[in-house]
C-alpha positions in Angstrom: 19.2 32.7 12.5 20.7 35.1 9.7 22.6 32.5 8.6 19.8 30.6 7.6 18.0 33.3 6.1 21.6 34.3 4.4 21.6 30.5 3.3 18.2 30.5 1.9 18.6 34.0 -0.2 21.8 32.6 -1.7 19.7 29.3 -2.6 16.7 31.4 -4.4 19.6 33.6 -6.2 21.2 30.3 -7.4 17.8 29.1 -8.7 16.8 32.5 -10.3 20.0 31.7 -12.1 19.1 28.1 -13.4 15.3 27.8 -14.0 15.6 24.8 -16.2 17.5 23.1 -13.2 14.8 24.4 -10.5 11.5 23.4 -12.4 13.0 19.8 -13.0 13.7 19.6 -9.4 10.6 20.9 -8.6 9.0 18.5 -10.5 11.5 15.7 -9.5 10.2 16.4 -5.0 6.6 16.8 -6.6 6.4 13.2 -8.2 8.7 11.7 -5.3 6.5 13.4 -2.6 3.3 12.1 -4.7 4.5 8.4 -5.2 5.4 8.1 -1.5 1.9 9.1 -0.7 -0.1 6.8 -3.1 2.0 4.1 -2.4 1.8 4.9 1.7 -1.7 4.9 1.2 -2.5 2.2 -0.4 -0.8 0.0 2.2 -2.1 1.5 4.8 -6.0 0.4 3.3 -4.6 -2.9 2.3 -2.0 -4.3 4.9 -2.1 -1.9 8.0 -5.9 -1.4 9.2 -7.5 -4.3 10.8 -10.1 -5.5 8.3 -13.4 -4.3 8.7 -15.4 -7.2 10.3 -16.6 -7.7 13.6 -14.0 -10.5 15.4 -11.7 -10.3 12.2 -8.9 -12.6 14.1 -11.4 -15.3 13.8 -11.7 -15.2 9.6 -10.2 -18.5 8.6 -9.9 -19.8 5.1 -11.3 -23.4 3.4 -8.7 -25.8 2.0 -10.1 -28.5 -1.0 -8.7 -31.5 -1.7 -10.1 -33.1 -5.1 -10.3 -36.9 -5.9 -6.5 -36.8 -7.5 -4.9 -35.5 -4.3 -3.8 -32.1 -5.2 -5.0 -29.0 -3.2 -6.1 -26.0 -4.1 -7.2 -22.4 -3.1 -10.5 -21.4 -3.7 -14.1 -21.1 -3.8 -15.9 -24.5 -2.8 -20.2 -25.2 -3.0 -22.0 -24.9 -0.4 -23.0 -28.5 -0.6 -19.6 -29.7 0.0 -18.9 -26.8 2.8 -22.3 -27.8 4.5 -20.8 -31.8 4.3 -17.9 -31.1 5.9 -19.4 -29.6 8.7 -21.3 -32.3 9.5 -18.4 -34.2 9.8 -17.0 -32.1 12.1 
């Protein structure tokens, strides 16, 4: 244990000595330590919590295909959405 506390007087010594050197690393752990958490937080919200519906694993998503064959991804009427159920 006094080593460590002999360790940490000799580090706040060295710093005393160098303040230029101890506020950029200061400031270097505060905007690492901030980034991690803003970008830990934001995929946590995004891509680790469940969503926030009741039976969520049952969400699906509603494939269009127009009259020249291609597909797309996106919003369709509720005409054509109501149609294809019928057929179902």
């Amino acid at each position: 244990m006094d080593s460590v506390l002999q360790d940490l007087r000799y580090a706040l010594r060295t710093l005393q000595r160098a303040p230029l050197f101890t506020v950029i690393a200061i400031l270097t752990l505060g905007l690492g330590i901030g980034a991690t958490t803003v970008v830990f937080t934001i995929l946590n919200g995004v891509v680790l919590r469940p969503l926030q519906y009741e039976a969520s694993d049952r969400l699906f998503g509603v494939w269009e295909q127009n009259e020249r064959g291609t597909t797309g991804w996106g919003p369709t009427s509720v005409p054509r959405l109501a149609r294809a159920e019928r057929r179902l």
